[in-house]
N, C-alpha and C positions, 0 to 999 in steps of 0.2 A: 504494500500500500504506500501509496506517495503523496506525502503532506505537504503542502504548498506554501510556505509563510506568507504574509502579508508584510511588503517592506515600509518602513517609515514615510519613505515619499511616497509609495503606491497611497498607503493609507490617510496621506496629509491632502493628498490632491483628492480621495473619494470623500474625505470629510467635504472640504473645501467647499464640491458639485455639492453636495447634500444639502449646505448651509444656505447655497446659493439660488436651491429649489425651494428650500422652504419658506422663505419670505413670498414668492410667488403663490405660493399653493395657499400660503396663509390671506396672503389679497386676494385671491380670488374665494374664501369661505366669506369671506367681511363683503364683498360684493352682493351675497347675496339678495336678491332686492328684499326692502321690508312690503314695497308697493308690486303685487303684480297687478297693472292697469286692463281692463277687458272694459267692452263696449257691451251697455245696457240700452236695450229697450225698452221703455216704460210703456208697458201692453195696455193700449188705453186710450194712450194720450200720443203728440207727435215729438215728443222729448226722445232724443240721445243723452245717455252720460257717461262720460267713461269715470269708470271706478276703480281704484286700487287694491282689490278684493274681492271674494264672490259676495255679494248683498243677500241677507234675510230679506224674505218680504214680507208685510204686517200688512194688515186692513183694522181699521177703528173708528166707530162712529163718533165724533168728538162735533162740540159746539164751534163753530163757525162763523161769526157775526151774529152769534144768537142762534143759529139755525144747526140740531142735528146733519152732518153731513158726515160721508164717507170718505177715511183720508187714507190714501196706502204710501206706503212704505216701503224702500230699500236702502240697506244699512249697514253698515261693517265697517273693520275696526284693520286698521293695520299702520306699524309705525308710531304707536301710543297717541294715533288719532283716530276720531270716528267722523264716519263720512255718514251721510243721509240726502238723500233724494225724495221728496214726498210731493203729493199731488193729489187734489179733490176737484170736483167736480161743481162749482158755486150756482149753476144751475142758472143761473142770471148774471149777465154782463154789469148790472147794476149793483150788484152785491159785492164786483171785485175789486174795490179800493179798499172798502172796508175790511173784506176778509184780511186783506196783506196787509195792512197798516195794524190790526189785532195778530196777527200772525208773529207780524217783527216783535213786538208788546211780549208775545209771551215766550218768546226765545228768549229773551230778555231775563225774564220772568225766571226763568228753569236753569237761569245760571245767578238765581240770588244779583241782579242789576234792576234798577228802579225802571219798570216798564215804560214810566213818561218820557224816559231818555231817548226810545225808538225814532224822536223827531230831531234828536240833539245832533247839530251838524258834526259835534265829533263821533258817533256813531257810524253815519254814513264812511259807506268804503264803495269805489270807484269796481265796479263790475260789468260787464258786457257778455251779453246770452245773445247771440245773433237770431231773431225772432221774434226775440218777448216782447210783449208792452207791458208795461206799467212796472222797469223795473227799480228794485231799489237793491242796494246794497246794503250789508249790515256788520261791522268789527265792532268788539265788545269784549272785556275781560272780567269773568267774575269766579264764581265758587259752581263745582258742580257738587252732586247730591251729598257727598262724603266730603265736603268742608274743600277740595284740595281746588288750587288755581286754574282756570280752567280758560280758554280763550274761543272767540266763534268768530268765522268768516260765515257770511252766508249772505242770500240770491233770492230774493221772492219777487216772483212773477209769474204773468199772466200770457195765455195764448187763449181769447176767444171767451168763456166762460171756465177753464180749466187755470185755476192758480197754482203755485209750483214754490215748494222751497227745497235748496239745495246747500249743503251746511256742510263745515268740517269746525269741530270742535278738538281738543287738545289742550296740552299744558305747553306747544310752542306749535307752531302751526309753520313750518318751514314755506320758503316763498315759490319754491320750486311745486313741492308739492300743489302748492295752493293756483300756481299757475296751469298745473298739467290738467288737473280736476276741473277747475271751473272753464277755461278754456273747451272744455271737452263735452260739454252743454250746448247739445245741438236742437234748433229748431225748426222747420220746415217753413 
């Protein structure tokens, strides 16, 4: 049987490649996306959104300018943000100021921020949904349900009688992220 040593240089130069691999192999696990982006269709309605995530979808009948109506839902969490896409049906073009102006109020609301502030120009945040009418923007930083800092971008509007909000909430809301998401809000 014949044993083969391993010489000082052979084995300084296979350390060496190893060392030289391993930083690569390690950047590409850290690559891993935390966002995987896919294209939604909100079955319904003529909304595109692209999400970072596969979305739950919810239906719940919640008050609406006073009026029982059906809000659905898609939502998911990725990157220690949560994204949401919702959408009802206001039944009347006359009802849609009011729903989204009570809509921004109670985002507001749900992160512990004083609802009256929905009209405060520091509030507003500069967003474009190519389609919508009646849109507004909404940035805000409050508490969510467990005390902890919590921040919202979000997007309500309207196409026709169907009003629409689209949110990313988080304790930092990166600008990249925040550009791919809303960006990715398509309307017909």
């Amino acid at each position: 049987m014949h044993s083969r040593s391993v010489g000082p240089v052979r084995f300084a130069r296979a350390l060496a490649s190893a060392l030289l691999v391993l930083p690569g192999l390690l950047t590409l696990s850290a690559c891993s996306p935390a966002h995987n982006w896919r294209d939604l269709q909100l079955a319904g309605t003529p909304l595109q959104a692209l999400m970072p995530c596969k979305p739950e979808a919810a239906e719940r009948t919640v008050p609406l300018a006073g009026v029982p109506t059906l809000m659905h839902m898609h939502s998911c969490e990725a990157g220690e943000q949560t994204f949401a896409v919702a959408w009802a049906d206001a039944a009347a073009e006359t009802r849609v100021p009011e729903i989204l102006t009570g809509w921004r109020a109670g985002s507001l609301a749900a992160i512990r921020v004083d609802p009256a502030t929905a009209d405060n120009v520091t509030a507003e945040w500069p967003v474009t949904v190519p389609g919508a009418q009646q849109l507004r923007g909404l940035q805000a930083a409050g508490q969510d349900g467990q005390g902890k800092t919590t921040q919202v971008r979000a997007a309500y509007f309207s196409k026709g009688t169907l009003v629409f909000q689209a949110a990313v909430y988080g304790p930092a809301l990166p600008e990249e992220v925040l550009t791919t998401f809303f960006e990715g809000l398509r309307l017909p």
